[in-house]
N, C-alpha and C positions, 0 to 999 in steps of 0.2 A: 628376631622373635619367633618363637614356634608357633607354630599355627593350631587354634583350638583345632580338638578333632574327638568328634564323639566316642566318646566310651561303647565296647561292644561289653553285653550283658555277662562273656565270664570275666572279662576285667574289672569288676565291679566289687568282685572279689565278697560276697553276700554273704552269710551264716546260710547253714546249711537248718533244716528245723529242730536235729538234734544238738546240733551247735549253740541253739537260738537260747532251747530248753535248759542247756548248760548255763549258758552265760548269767556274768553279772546283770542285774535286771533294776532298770530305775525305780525308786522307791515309792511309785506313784500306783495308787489302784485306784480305776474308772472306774465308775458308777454309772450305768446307765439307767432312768427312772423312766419307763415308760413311752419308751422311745416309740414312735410309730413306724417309721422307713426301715427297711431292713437296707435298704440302702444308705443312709445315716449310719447306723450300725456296722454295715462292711468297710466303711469310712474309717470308721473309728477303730478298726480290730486294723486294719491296712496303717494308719498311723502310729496304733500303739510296736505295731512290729518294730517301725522303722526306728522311734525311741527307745526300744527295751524296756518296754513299759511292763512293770511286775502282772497287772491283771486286770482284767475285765470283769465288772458282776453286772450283768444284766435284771433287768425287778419289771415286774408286775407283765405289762400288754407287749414289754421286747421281745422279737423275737432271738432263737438262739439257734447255733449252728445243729447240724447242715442243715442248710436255706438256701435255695438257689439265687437269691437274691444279695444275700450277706454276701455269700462267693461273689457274684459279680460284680462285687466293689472291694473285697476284700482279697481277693486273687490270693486266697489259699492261706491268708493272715490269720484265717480261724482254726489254722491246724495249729500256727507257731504257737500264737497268745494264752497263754491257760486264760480260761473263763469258768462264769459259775452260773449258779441262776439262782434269785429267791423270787418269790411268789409276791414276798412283803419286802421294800426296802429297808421298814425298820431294822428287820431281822439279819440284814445284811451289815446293815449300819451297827448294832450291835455285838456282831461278831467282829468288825473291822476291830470297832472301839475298843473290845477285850485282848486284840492281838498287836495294841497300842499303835494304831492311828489318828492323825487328826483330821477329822471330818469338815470339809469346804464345801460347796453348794457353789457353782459355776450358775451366777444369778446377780440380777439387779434389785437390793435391795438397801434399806437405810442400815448404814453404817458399813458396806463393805468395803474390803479394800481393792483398790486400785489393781491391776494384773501389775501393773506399773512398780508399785510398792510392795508385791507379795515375794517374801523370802521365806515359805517355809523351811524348817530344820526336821531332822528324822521322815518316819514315813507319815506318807498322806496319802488321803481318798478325796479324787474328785468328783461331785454330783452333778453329773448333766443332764436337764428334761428334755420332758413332753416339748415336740414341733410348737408346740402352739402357747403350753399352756406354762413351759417352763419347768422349775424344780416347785414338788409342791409347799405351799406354808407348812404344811403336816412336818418334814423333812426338814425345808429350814429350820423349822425350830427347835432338833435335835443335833444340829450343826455345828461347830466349835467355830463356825463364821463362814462369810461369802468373799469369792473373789468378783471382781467383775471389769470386764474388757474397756477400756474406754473407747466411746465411738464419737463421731464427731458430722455423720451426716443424717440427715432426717429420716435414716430409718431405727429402730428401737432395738432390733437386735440380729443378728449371725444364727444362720444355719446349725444347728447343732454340730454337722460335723468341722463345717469350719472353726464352729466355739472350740473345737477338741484340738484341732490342726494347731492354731493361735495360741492358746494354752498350754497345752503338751509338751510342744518347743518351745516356750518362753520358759517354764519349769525344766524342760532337761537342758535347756545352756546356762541355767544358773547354778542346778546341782550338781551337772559334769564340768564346770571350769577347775 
């Protein structure tokens, strides 16, 4: 048997950013509501990379690049990911709507569905909140529905960026099989 042996960083064989820009791009666009941490944030542009995740929209108190803070968890993910900014997430959500997505709310609420059971078709947007506060009611209730993570120990809910980590890959090994 061969013996594992770590990959060195050019074997890895990466996209280059204009490589990245080119490529086919998963048909998911992030939603960020509010996010507090720009570290959350550099999480999330650093995970969307490694998916080929189509796009980032940042809304209301997110920070947006360049941020020294976004960089130091994003390690330069903020250059590949296109991103955007609106002030108001309706307006974001709006435009999504008109350019035919379906809008999910990454959130526990009645009637969502399972991560478990979620099998969108065509393109989607996912909404992830506020640290603390969540996606808000305003938003869910302009939502085409929630998905939501099942958990199983006494705490109520994941990191935003791990919610993204979790998510993310659960939707790109269902769309790319």
């Amino acid at each position: 048997m061969d013996r594992m042996q770590k990959l060195h960083i050019n074997e890895l064989k990466r996209l280059t950013v204009d490589e990245f820009k080119k490529a086919d791009k998963t048909p998911i666009v992030v939603v960020l509501e509010n996010v507090r941490s720009s570290n959350n944030i550099g999480s999330v542009f650093r995970t969307s990379d490694a998916l080929l995740i189509e796009k980032i929209i940042l809304c209301g108190i997110s920070s947006t690049p360049p941020d020294k803070e976004i960089h130091k968890t994003a390690l330069d993910a903020e250059k590949s990911v296109n991103w955007e900014y609106f002030k108001e997430t309706e307006d974001a959500l709006l435009k999504l709507r008109a350019a035919g997505y379906k809008i999910y709310a990454v959130e526990q609420v009645k009637n969502s569905i399972s991560l478990n059971d979620f099998h969108p078709e065509g393109k989607i947007a996912l909404i992830f909140g506020n640290e603390v506060r969540g996606v808000s009611q305003k938003i869910i209730n302009i939502c085409d529905g929630a998905v939501e993570i099942p958990q199983f120990g006494t705490k109520h809910s994941f990191n935003i960026a791990v919610s993204a980590g979790i998510v993310l890959w659960d939707l790109f090994s269902k769309i790319t099989r």
